[in-house]
ZAKE-290512 format. One record per residue (C-alpha): x, y, z. Coordinates in pm, whole numbers, plus 50000, padded with zeros to 5 digits. Each point is the difference from the previous one (the first is absolute). Last residue first. Example, Ala and Ser with C-alpha at 12.3 -4.5 7.8 and 13.67 -1.06 7.14 Angstrom:
2
+-------+-------+-------+
|  east | north |    up |
+-------+-------+-------+
| 51367 | 49894 | 50714 |
| 49863 | 49656 | 50066 |
+-------+-------+-------+
REM end
This chain:
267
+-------+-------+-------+
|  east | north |    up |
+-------+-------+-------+
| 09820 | 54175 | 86966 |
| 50062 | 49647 | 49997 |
| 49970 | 49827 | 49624 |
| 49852 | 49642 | 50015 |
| 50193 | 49752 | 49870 |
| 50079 | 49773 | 50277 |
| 49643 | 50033 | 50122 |
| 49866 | 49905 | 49726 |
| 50226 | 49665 | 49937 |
| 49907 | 49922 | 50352 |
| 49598 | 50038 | 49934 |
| 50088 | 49752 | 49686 |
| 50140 | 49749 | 50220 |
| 49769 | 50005 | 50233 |
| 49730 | 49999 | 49722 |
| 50166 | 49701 | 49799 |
| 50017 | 49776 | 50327 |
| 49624 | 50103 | 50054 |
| 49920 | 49906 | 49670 |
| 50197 | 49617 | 49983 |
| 49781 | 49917 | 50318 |
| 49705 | 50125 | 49847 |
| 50061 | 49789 | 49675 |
| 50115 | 49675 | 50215 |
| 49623 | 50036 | 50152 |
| 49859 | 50089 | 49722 |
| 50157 | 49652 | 49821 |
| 49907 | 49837 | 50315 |
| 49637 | 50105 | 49942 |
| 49962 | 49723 | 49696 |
| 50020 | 50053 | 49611 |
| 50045 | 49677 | 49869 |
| 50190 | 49847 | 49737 |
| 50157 | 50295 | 49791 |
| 49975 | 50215 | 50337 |
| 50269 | 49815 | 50131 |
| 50268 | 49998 | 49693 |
| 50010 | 50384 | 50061 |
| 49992 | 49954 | 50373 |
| 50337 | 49785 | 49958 |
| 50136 | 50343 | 49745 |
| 49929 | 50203 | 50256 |
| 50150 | 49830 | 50235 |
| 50309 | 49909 | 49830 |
| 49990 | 49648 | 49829 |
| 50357 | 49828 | 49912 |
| 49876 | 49642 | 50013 |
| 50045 | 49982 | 49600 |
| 50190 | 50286 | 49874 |
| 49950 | 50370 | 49997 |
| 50065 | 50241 | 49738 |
| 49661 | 50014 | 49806 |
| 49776 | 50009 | 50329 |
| 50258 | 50242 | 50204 |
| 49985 | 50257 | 49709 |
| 49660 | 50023 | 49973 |
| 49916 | 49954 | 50412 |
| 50168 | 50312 | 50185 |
| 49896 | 50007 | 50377 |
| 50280 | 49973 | 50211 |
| 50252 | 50161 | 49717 |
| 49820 | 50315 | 49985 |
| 49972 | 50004 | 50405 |
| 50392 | 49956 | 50005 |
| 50089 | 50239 | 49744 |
| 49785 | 50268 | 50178 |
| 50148 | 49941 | 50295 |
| 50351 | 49992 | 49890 |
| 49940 | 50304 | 49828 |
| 49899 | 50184 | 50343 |
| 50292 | 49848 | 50163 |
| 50223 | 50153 | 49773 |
| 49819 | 50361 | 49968 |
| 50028 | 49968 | 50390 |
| 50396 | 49919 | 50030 |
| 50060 | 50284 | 49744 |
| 50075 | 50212 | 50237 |
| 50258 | 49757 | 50172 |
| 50145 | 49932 | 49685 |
| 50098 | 50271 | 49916 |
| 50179 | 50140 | 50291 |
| 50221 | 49779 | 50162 |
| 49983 | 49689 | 49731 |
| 50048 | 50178 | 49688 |
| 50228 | 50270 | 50147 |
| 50195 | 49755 | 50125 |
| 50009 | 49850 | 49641 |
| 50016 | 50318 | 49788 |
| 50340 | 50071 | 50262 |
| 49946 | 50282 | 50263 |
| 50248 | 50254 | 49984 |
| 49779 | 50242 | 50215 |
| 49915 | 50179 | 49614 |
| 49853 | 49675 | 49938 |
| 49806 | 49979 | 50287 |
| 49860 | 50351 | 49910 |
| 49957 | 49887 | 49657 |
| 49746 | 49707 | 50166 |
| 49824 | 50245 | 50207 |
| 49969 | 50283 | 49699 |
| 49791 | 49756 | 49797 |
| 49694 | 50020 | 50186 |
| 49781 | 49673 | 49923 |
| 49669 | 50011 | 49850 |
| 50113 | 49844 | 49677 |
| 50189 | 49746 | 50219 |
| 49617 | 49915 | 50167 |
| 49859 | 49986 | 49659 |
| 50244 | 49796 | 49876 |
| 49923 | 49725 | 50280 |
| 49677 | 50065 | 49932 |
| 49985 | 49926 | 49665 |
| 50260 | 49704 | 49995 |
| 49806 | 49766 | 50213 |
| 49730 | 49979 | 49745 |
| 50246 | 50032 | 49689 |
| 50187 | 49657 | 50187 |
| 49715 | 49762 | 50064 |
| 49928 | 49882 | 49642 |
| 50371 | 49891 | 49992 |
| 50039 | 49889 | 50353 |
| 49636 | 49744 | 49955 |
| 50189 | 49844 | 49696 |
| 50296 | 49954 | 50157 |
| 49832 | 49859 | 50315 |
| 49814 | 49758 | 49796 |
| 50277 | 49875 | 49839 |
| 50196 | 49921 | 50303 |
| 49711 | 49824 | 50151 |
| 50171 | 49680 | 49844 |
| 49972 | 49791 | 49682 |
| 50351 | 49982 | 49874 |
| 50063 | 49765 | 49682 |
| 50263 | 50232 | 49919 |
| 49967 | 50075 | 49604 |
| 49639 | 49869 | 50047 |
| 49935 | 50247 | 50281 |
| 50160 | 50288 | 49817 |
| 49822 | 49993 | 49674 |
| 49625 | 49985 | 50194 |
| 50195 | 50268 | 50241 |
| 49967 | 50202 | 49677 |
| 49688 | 49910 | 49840 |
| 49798 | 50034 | 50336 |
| 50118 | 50294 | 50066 |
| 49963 | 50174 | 49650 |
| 49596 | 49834 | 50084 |
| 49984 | 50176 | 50337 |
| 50118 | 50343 | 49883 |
| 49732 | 49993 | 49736 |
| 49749 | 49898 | 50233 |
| 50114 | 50284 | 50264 |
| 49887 | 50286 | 49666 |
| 50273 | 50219 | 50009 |
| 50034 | 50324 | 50130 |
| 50057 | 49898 | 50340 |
| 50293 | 49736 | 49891 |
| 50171 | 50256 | 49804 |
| 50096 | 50231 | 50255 |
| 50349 | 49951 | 50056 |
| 50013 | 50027 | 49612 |
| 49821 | 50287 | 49950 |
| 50203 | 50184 | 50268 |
| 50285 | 49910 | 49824 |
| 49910 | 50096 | 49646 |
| 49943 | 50344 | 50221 |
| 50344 | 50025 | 50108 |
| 50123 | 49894 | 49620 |
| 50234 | 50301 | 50030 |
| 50098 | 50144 | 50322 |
| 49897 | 50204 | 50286 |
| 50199 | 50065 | 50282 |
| 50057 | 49741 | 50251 |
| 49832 | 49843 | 50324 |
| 49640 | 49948 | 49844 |
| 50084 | 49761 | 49743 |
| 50236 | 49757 | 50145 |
| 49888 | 50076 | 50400 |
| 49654 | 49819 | 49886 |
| 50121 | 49730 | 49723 |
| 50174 | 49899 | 50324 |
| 49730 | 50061 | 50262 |
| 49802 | 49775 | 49756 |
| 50226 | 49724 | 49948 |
| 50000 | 49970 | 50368 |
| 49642 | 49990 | 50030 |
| 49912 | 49760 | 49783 |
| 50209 | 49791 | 50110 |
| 49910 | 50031 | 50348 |
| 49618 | 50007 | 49855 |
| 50075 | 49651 | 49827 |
| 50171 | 49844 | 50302 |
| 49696 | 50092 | 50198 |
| 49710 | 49952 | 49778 |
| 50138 | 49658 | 49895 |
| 50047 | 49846 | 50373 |
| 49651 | 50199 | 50092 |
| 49802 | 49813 | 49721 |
| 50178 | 49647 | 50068 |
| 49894 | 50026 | 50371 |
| 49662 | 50063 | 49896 |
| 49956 | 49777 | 49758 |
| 50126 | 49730 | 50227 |
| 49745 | 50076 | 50292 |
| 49750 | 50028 | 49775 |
| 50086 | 49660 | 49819 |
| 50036 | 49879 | 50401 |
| 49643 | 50122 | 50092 |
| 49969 | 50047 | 50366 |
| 49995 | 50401 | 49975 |
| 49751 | 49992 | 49707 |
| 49784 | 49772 | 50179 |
| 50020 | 50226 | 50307 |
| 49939 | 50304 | 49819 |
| 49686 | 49797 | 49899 |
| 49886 | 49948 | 50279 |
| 49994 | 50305 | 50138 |
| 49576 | 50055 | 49996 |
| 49721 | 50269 | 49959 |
| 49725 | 49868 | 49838 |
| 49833 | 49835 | 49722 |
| 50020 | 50284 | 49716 |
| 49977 | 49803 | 49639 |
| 50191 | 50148 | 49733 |
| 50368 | 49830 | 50076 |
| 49838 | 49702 | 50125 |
| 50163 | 49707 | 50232 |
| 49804 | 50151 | 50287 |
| 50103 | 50185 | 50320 |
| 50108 | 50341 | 49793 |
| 50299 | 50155 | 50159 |
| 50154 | 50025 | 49694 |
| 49656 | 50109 | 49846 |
| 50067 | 50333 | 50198 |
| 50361 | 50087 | 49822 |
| 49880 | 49942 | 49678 |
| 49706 | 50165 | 50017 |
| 50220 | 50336 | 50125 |
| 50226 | 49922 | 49710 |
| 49745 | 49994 | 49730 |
| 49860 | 50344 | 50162 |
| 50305 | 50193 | 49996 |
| 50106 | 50103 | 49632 |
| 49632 | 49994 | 49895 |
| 49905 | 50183 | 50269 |
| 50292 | 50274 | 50005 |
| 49909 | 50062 | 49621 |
| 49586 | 50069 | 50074 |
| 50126 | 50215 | 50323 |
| 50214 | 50239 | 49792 |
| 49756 | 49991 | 49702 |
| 49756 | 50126 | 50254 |
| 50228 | 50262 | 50162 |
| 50108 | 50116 | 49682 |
| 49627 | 50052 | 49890 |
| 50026 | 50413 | 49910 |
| 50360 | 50058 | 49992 |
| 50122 | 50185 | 50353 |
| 50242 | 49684 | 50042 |
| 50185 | 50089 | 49717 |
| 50084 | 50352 | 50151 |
| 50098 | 50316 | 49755 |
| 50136 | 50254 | 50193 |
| 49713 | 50300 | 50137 |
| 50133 | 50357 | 49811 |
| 50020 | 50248 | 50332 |
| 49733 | 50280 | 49942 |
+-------+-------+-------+
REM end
């Protein structure tokens, strides 16, 4: 008699726990979204079905500002991101192994290991020093600071995709007298278009909706969107703020259903 392979879903009560976890994961969002399109001025209180307060968001100038200042930073940050990513990427997947490799790793990955506060504050010291050495206020700061978390997210699966990568296509450009550069751009590059765009998605939704480091960083009148929500719901918690949160979670799922796709492995 064949030996049956040990299942986790076969546990007595994984189905249960399953549906207990995906509930508390889901449920807060799913209120949030309905109460968005809650009539009333309460965020408890169900008065009926109404837009209004998508339309408040949309004619709000602060919004409006936040918004635009959100998706300035995100995009130059992710680029940046990005590009020191692919980088660090080709640096230590693209030659034999050497020592310090996993020193490294560690510190291209630092930021995910530790704690964002602690990140935040060094941040905050440092471009604390640099702004009154320069007397420079600008969004440059925050777009450093948003690149530097960014970079170990878009690095994974850019690394990941080089990791999967055959080999024998870029030596067999070299052995066709191909320079490291044409072979760069003809045939590395091009398969590792996806892995790139995948970590530039990834950056980009990270930096969209990161708060910690943006609220110590950030000077006065340079609100993101989360950050102008943040202040928000310190005064008064109204429907617009689940109306801006919907609108900010359907950009993140797009982006995150592209980032999946890019990644998946085909058959």
């Amino acid at each position: 008699m064949a030996e049956r392979s040990f299942e986790v879903s076969r546990l007595p009560g994984f189905a249960t726990v399953a549906i207990v976890v995906f509930v508390l994961l889901y449920l807060p969002i799913l209120t949030l979204v309905v109460f968005s399109f809650n009539s009333g001025p309460s965020v408890a209180v169900w008065e009926g079905w109404s837009l209004h307060w998508y339309a408040d968001a949309w004619n709000n100038e602060a919004v409006k500002g936040a918004t635009a200042r959100s998706l300035i930073i995100a995009t130059c940050a992710s680029a940046l991101a990005t590009t020191v990513a692919t980088m660090a990427a080709l640096g230590t997947t693209r030659r034999a192994a050497f020592g310090g490799q996993t020193f490294i790793y560690v510190v291209i990955n630092q930021p995910l290991m530790v704690p964002e506060i602690v990140t935040a504050v060094a941040l905050l010291i440092l471009f604390g020093v640099v702004k009154q050495a320069t007397g420079y206020q600008g969004l440059a700061y925050l777009i450093l600071a948003h690149a530097a978390f960014c970079t170990p997210f878009a690095y994974l699966p850019i690394r990941a995709r080089l990791e999967g990568m055959d080999l024998s296509l870029e030596t067999a450009a070299a052995d066709l007298y191909a320079n490291p550069w044409q072979t760069f751009r003809h045939v590395t590059l091009p398969l590792l278009a996806p892995g790139i765009a995948a970590g530039a998605m990834l950056a980009f939704v990270i930096s969209l909706d990161d708060v910690v480091i943006t609220e110590f960083v950030k000077s006065a009148g340079q609100d993101t969107l989360p950050t102008y929500m943040l202040g928000q719901m310190r005064r008064a918690i109204t429907p617009e703020v689940n109306a801006i949160s919907t609108a900010l979670l359907g950009l993140t799922v797009v982006l995150l259903t592209l980032f999946f796709i890019l990644t998946r492995k085909k058959n």
